[in-house]
Each structure stands twice: as C-alpha cells, then as structure tokens.
DONUNU-633191 format. One record per residue (C-alpha): residue number from 1; x, y, z. Coordinates in pm, 1 decimal, decimal comma. Each point is the difference from the previous one (the first is absolute). Layout:
NUM | X | Y | Z;
...
This chain:
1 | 0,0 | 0,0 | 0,0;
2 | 255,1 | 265,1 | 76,3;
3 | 227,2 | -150,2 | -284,7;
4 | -294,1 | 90,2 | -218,2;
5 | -49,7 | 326,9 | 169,5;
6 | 351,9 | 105,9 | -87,6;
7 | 26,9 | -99,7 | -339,5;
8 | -302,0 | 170,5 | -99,6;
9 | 153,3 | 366,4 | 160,8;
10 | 314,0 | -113,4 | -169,2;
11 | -108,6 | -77,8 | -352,3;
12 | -337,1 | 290,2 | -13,7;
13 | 254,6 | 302,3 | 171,0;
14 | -249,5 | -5,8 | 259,6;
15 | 211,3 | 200,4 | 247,7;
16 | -281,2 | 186,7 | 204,7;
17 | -110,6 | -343,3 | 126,9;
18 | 314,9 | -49,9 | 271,6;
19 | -82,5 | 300,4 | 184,4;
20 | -353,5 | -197,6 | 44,2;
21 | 125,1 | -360,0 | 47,0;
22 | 303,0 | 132,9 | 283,0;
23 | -291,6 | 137,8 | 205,0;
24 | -221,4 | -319,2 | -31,2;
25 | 293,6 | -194,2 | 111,8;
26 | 98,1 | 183,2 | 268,8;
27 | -353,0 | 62,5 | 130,6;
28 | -22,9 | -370,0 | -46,1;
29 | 337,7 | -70,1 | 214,5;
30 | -120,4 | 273,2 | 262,9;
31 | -346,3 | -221,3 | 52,4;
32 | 150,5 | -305,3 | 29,2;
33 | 247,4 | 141,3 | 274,5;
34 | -267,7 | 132,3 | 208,2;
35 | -173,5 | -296,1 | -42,3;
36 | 181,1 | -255,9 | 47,8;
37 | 306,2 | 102,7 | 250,2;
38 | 49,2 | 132,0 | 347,3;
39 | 140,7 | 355,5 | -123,7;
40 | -381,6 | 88,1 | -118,3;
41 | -31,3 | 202,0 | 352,3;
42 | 300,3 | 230,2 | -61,3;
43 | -152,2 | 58,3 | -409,2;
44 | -349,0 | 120,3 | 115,5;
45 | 224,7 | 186,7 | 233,6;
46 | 157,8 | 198,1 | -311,0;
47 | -347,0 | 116,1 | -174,1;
C-alpha cells in the first residue's frame, strides 16, 4: 500500500501530497502513543 502510494507521487509529480501524507502519519504515530503506552499522561499534559 505505501509502495503504491509512493510510486504514484513519484511517477504523476504529485509533490503537494507529502505535506498531507507526513501529517497523517504522524497524527497516526501520535494516537497510537497515547493509546497504547504509559507516556499518554505526560502528552495530554502538552495540549
């Protein structure tokens, strides 16, 4: 899937769609952590 994702932004010059796909990743990443690990406390404690 992200194989397919990355050939398509590579072959169609498609360069406004990795602003995009950085954020959904790291929103992603930030979820899981506060999900899912001990260190969620000290996260809520930042917004």
């Amino acid at each position: 899937m992200w194989k397919d994702l990355v050939q398509f932004i590579w072959e169609n010059k498609k360069w406004w769609m990795i602003p995009p796909v950085i954020i959904l990743i790291l929103f992603g990443i930030l979820i899981f952590v506060t999900t899912a690990t001990p260190v969620s406390p000290f996260i809520y404690m930042l917004f």
